[in-house]
C-alpha positions, 0 to 999 in steps of 0.5 A, spaced: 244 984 275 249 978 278 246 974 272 248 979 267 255 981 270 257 973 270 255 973 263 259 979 260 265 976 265 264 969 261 264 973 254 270 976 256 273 971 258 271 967 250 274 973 247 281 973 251 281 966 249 280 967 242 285 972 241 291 968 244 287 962 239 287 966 233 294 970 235 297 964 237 298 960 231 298 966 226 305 964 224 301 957 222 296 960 217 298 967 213 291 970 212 287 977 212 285 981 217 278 980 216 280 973 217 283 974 223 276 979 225 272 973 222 276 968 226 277 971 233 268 972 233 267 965 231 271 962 236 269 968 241 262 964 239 265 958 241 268 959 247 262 963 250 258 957 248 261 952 251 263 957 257 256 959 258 253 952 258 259 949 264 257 956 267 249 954 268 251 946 269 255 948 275 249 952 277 243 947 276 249 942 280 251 946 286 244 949 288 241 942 286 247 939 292 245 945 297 238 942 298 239 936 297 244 939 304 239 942 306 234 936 306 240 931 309 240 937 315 233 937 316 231 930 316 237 930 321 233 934 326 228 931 326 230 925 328 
């Protein structure tokens, strides 16, 4: 359940990021509303992706360096 909150906050965090994407340079290119729609989830996409997989990098790294932690803590015990 913790997994799927991360997951729906990155999401979030995509579509915030591809509002001020598409909104931001709306004065740069006139186009449809559709468009924008189709802009907005394509960058939503993008952003969730790259989000998603720092997301699981970070993980895979942080839980990697705890028990290598744990490890070093353990061999310092036994000595």
């Amino acid at each position: 359940m913790k997994r799927r909150k991360i997951v729906f906050l990155l999401f979030l965090i995509s579509f915030v990021m591809s509002l001020l994407v598409v909104f931001g340079t709306e004065g740069v290119v006139v186009s449809s509303t559709v468009q924008k729609l189709v802009e907005v989830g394509v960058w939503t996409i993008f952003f969730f992706v790259t989000l998603l997989i720092l997301y699981f990098i970070l993980r895979k790294t942080f839980s990697q360096a705890s028990k290598l932690k744990s490890n070093i803590n353990k061999k310092d015990l036994n000595q």
